[in-house]
N, C-alpha and C positions, 0 to 999 in steps of 0.2 A: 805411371810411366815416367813421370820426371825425377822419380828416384832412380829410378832404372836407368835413365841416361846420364845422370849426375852420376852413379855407381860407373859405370860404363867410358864416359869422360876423364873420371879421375883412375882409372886402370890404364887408360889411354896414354894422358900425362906421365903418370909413372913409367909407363912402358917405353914414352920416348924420353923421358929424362936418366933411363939407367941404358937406352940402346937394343932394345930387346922389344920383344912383342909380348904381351901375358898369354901364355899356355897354359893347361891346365900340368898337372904333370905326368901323366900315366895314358897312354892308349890302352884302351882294353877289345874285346871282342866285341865287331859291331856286324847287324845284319839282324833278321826277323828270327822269330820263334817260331815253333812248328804249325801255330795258328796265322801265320804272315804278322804277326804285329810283332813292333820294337818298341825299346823304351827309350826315351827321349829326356833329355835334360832341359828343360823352360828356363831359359834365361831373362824369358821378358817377353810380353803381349803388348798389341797396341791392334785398335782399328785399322790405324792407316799405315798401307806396306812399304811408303820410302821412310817411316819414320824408324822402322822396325828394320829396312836394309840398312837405315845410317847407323842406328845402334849395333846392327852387326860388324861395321867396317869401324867402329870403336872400340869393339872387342877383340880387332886386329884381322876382321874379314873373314869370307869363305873357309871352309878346311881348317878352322884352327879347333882346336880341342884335341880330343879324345881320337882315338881310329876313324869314327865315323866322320868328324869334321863338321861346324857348326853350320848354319844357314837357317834361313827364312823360312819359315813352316806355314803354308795357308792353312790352317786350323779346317777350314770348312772341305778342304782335301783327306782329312784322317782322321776315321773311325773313332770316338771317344773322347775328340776333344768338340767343346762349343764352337761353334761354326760361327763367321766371321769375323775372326780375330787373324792377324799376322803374329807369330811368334818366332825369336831367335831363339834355337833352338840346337842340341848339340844330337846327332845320332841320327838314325837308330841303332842301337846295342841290343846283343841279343837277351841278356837279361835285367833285370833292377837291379842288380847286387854290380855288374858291371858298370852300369850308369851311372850308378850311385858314387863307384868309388875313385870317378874321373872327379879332379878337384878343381870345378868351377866356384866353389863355394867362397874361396879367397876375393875372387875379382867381382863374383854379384853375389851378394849373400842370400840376397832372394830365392836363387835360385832353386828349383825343386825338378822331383824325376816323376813323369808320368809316362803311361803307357798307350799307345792309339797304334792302329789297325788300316 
């Protein structure tokens, strides 16, 4: 986790030393698959959910990504992922290939795309 908000931190700083907010650059198609599940971009877990809201508002907050727009995911809310965890989290999109090719990967390189239900 304290990668993640040192990663997180220094997007932040950058973001206000050039005047801009870090975006990813592409919205893509966001919404469920035919089974209700979407695919999600994990930008970062933690136990505890104000640590996981303040890393989102250093990501530059609510709505920023992709089409779907990032936010705070209770893990124990969605099918397929481990239960009690908070994750910031970009989507849901309707496929992996759409998820995948929203480019969070600059600002958290951690990042990765799973899918929950």
């Amino acid at each position: 986790m304290k990668r993640f908000l040192l990663a997180a931190a220094l997007v932040g700083f950058t973001a206000a030393m050039l005047g801009t907010t870090a975006q990813p650059v592409s919205a893509q198609t966001s919404g469920y698959d035919g089974d209700g599940c979407g695919w999600y971009i994990i930008l970062g877990c933690t136990k505890n959910r104000s640590d996981a809201k303040r890393a989102l508002m250093q990501l530059g907050g609510p709505m920023v990504g992709g089409g779907a727009g990032s936010r705070v995911l209770n893990t124990s809310d969605v099918g397929g992922f481990r239960n009690g965890f908070y994750c910031v989290a970009d989507g849901p999109y309707i496929s992996k290939d759409d998820a995948g090719s929203v480019a969070w990967i600059e600002a958290v390189p951690d990042a990765y795309v799973k899918r929950g239900c």
